[in-house]
C-alpha positions in Angstrom: 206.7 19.4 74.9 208.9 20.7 72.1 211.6 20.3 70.4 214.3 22.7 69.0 212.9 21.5 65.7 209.2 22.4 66.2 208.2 26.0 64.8 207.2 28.5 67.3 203.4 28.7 68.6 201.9 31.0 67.4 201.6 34.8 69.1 198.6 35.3 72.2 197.0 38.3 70.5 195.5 40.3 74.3 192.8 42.8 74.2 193.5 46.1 72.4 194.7 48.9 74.3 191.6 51.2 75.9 191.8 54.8 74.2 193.5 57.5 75.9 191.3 59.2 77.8 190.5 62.6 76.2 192.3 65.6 77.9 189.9 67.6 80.6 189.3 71.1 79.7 191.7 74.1 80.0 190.2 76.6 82.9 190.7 80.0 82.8 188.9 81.3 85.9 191.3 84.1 86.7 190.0 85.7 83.3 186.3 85.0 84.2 187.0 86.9 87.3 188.6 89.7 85.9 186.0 90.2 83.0 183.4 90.0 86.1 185.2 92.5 88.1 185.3 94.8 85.3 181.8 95.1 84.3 181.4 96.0 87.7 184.3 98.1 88.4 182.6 100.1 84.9 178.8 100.1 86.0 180.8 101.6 89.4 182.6 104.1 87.6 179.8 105.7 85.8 178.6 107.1 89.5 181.5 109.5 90.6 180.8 108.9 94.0 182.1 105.4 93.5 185.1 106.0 92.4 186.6 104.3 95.4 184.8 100.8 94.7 185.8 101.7 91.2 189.8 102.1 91.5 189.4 99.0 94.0 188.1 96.8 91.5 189.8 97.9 88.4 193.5 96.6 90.4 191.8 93.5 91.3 190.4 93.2 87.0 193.9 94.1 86.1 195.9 91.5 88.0 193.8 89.0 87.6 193.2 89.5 83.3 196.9 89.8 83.5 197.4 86.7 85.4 195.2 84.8 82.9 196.3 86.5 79.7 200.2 85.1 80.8 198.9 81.1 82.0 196.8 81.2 78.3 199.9 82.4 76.5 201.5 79.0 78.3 198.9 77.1 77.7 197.7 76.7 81.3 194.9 77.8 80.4 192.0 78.3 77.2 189.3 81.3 76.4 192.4 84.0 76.5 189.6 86.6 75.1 188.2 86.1 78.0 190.6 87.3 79.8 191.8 90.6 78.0 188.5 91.7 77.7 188.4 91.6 81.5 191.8 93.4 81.1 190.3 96.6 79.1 187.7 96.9 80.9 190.0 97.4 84.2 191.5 99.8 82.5 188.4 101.9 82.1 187.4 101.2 85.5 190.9 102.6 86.4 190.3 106.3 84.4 186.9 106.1 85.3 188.0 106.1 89.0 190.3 109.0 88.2 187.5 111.2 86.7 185.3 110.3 89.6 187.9 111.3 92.1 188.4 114.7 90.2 184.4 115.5 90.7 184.4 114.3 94.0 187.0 116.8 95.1 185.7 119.4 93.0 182.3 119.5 94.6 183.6 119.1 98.0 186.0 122.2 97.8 183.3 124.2 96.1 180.7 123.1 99.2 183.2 124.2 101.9 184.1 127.2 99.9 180.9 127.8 101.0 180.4 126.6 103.9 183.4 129.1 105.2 183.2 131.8 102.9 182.5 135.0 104.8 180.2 137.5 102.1 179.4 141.2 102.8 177.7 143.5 101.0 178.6 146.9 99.6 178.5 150.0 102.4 175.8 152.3 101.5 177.7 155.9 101.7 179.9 156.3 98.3 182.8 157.9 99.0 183.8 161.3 98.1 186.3 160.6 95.6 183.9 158.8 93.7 183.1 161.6 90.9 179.0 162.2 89.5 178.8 160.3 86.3 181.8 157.8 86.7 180.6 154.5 84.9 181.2 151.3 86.7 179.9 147.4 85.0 176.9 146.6 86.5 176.9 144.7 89.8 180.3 145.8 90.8 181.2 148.8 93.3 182.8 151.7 92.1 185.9 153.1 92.9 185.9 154.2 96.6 183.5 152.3 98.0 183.9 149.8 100.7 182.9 146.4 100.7 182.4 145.1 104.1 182.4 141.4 105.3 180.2 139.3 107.8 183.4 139.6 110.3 183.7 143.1 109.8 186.7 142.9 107.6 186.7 146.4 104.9 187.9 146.8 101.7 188.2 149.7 99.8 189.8 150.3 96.6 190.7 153.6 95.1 190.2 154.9 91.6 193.2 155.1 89.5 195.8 157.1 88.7 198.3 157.7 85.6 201.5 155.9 86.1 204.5 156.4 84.4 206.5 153.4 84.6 210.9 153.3 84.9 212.7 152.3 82.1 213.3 148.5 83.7 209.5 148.2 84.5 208.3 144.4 84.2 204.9 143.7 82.8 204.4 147.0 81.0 204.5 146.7 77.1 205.8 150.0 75.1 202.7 151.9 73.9 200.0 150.8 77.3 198.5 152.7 79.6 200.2 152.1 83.2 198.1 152.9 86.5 198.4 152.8 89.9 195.0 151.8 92.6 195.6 151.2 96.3 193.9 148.4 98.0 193.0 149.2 101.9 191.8 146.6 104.0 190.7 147.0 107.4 190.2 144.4 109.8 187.1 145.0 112.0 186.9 141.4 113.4 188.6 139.3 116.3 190.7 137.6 114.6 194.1 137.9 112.5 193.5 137.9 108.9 196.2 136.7 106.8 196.6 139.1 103.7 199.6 136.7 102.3 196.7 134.8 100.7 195.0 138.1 98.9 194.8 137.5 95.4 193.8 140.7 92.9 193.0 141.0 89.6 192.6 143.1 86.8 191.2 143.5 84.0 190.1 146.1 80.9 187.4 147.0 78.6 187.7 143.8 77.0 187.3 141.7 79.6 191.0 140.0 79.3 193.5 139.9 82.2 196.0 143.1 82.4 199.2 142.5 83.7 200.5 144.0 87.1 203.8 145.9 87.2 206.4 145.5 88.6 208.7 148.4 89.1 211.0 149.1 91.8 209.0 148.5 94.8 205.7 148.8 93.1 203.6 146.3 93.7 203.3 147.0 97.5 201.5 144.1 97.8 199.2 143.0 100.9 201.2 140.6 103.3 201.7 139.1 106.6 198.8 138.7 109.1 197.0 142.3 110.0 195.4 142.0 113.6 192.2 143.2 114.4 191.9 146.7 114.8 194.6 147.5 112.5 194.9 148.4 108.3 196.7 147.8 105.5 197.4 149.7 102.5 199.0 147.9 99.3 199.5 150.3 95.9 199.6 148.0 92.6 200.4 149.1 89.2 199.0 147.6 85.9 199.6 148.1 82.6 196.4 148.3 80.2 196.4 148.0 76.3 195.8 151.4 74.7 192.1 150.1 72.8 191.2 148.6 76.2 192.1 151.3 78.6 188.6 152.5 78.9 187.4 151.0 82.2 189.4 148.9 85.2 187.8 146.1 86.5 189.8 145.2 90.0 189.0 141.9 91.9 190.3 141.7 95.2 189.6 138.4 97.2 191.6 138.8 100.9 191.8 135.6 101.7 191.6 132.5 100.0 189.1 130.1 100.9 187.5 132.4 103.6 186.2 135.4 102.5 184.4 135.8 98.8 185.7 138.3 96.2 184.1 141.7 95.6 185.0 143.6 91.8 185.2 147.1 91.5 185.0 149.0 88.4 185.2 152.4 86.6 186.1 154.7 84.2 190.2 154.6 83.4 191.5 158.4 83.6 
């Protein structure tokens, strides 16, 4: 026992205190993922073809390095590198799935263009307005001729003539040489054609686009559906530079997507 008057015992010094344990590592599996899905998304891109698996896995890169960029930034996570390296690379993933899709859809118009594409060939009598010694480019029919499709659609176009345009004319510039060809197309097959989707055009000496007039109710353009048996005649004007007014190239295509074009050419009067 003690009394009030004895001094204190002295203190029980215990064991020291273990260490803290040291903290586990950060994980940032969400940016390993997305650098991952990337690389593959990438190695995908470079084969258009996969541009499906491309786009798919460029989203899933770009969420996911997102994801990870934002729990580094708050420190729920380490290796943030990681994790926007995986981000960039989604987003070439992304335009390589773009580009892909663009040649994809390129090469499959272009193969049922011609898979449905009726040709022809040019008829072998030249017409009698065709004059001896007219000049026409190479490969293209001359003026008066008749090119005739697989279906037994016709086309014919005439040769040109002067044209003076009216004083309100649009598409003829002061000083060019205005003319005027008629497009006939007849339609020799069982079924309607739809002339709405012709598309023509000309061009000079130079090889450059002319513009088409339009003056009163010139063009006459080809429209609606023409039934078999039956013909349409369309007159169109165009306006040619003076220098370039030597020869008229004319491309008539009468419908889009089905039937291939056919270019005549000659001498300009």
């Amino acid at each position: 026992m003690t009394t009030s008057g004895d001094a204190p015992p002295p203190p029980q010094w215990g064991q020291p205190p273990p260490p803290p344990p040291s903290p586990r590592p950060l994980r940032n599996g969400l940016g390993v993922a997305s650098l991952v899905l990337g690389i593959i998304g990438v190695l995908c891109g470079l084969v258009p073809l996969l541009f499906w698996a491309a786009g798919i896995l460029a989203v899933l890169a770009l969420v996911f390095g997102c994801v990870g960029i934002g729990r580094a930034r708050g420190g729920q996570a380490d290796n943030k590198a990681v994790a926007i390296w995986g981000t960039s690379l989604g987003v070439v993933a992304a335009i390589l799935a773009v580009v892909g899709l663009a040649i994809t859809i390129t090469v499959v118009n272009d193969t049922v263009d011609d898979l449905h594409s009726t040709g022809g060939k040019k008829e072998p009598a030249v017409a009698k307005e065709s004059p001896a010694g007219e000049t026409s480019r190479s490969g293209a029919l001359r003026f008066g001729e008749a090119f005739a499709y697989d279906d037994g659609v016709r086309v014919t176009v005439s040769r040109p003539v002067s044209y003076q345009p009216g004083a309100y004319a649009a598409g003829h510039a002061a000083g060019n040489k205005a003319l005027t060809v008629k497009i006939t197309v007849v339609n020799g097959s069982g079924e309607s054609v739809d002339l709405s989707l012709t598309t023509v055009t000309f061009k000079d000496a130079d090889g450059a686009e002319a513009e088409k007039v339009y003056d009163g109710d010139l063009p006459r353009e080809l429209a609606g559906h023409l039934e078999p048996g039956e013909q349409a005649v369309a007159t169109y004007a165009v306006s040619l530079p003076r220098d370039a007014a030597r020869t008229l190239d004319v491309q008539v295509e009468p419908g889009f997507l089905h039937y291939k074009s056919a270019t005549w050419s000659g001498t300009a009067p």
